[in-house]
C-alpha positions, 0 to 999 in steps of 0.5 A, spaced: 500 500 500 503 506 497 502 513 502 499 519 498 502 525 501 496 527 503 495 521 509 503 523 509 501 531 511 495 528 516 500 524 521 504 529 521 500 534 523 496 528 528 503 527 532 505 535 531 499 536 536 500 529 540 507 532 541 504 540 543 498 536 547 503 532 551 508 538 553 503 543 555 500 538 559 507 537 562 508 543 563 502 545 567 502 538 572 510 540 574 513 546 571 517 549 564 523 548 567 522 540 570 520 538 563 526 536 558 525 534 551 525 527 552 520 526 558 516 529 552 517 525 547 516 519 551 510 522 553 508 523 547 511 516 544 515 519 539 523 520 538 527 525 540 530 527 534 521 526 532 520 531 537 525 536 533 523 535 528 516 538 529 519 544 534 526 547 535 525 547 543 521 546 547 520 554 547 518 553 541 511 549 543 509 555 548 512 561 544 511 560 536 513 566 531 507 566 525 510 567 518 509 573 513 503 569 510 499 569 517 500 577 518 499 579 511 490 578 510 490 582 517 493 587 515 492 588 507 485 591 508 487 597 512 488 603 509 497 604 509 495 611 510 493 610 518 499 610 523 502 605 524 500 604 531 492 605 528 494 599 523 497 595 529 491 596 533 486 595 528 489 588 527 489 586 533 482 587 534 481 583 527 485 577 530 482 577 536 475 577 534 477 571 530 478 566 535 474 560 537 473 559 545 478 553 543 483 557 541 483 563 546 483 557 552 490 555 549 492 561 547 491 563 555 494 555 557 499 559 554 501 564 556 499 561 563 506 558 562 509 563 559 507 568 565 509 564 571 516 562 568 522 567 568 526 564 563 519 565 558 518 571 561 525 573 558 525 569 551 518 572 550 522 579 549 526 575 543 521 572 540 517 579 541 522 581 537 522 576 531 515 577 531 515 585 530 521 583 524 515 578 521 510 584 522 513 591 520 514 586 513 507 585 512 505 592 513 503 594 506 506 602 505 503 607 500 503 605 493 510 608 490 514 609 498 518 604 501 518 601 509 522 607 513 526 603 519 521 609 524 516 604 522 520 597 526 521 601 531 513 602 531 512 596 530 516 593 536 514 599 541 507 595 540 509 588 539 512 589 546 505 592 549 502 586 546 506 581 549 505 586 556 498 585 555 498 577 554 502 576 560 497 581 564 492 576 562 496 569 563 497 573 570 489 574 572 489 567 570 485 569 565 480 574 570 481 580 566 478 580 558 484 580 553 481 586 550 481 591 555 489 588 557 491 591 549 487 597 550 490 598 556 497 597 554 497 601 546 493 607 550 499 606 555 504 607 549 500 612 546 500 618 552 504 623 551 
């Protein structure tokens, strides 16, 4: 019986959220730092080099950069004539309209993890970074005008409101609605 790609595609992904599934819930009974890449791929019954093969670390699971491809569709319907602040705000809001309850637990599951461990709270900066880079290259800019480096540095001032206000919400345990936690924090930013 030959494999097609497809069938291929789905067990990947099965064991890709058999492995995200079994880690986080690791994470949650003993802590971030007491979990190591091979409790979780025995956990999940997968190999080490396997569990590589789907996450570069174990950080990889909790914080995940999105690509270009992700940001684009939020952006590419705002007018590239609005701030870069008014752009980012209103993305935000696009992308948390859009979450399922599903995935807005998971997403709180999270930064659950993330909040209570220092060595997250820390690496979650770098990835805010990575994540800015990936966002200031989405934003489209006015037809015949290239991207000015003012813009990055936009871009990462909210990314790291962002990034402050999920971890507002991993902190209340979810209490506080995520929505007023970004608004708090832009608003924050913004004031003169």
């Amino acid at each position: 019986m030959t494999e097609t790609p497809d069938w291929r595609a789905r067990r990947w992904a099965a064991t890709h959220q058999r492995i995200y599934d079994t880690a986080l819930e690791l994470f949650q009974q003993h802590g971030f730092e007491a979990v190591n890449v091979g409790q979780i791929a025995r956990a999940a019954e997968v190999s080490v080099p396997t569990f590589y093969a789907h996450y570069p670390s174990k950080e990889h699971v909790v914080m995940q950069v999105p690509t270009v491809g992700f940001f684009t569709p939020l952006f590419a319907e705002l007018p590239a004539e609005l701030s870069v602040g008014a752009r980012f705000r209103q993305a935000v809001s696009v992308w948390l309209s859009q979450w399922s309850p599903e995935f807005r637990q998971d997403v709180l599951t999270r930064w659950r993890i993330i909040a209570t461990t220092p060595v997250l709270r820390t690496r979650a900066a770098e990835f805010e970074r990575t994540t800015g880079q990936v966002v200031a290259g989405s934003m489209p800019v006015e037809p015949g005008s290239q991207a000015r480096a003012a813009d990055a540095i936009k871009v990462n001032a909210y990314m790291s409101a962002y990034t402050a206000a999920l971890l507002a919400w991993g902190d209340s345990d979810g209490e506080r609605k995520l929505e007023e936690l970004m608004d708090e924090a832009f608003d924050e930013l913004e004031r003169p």
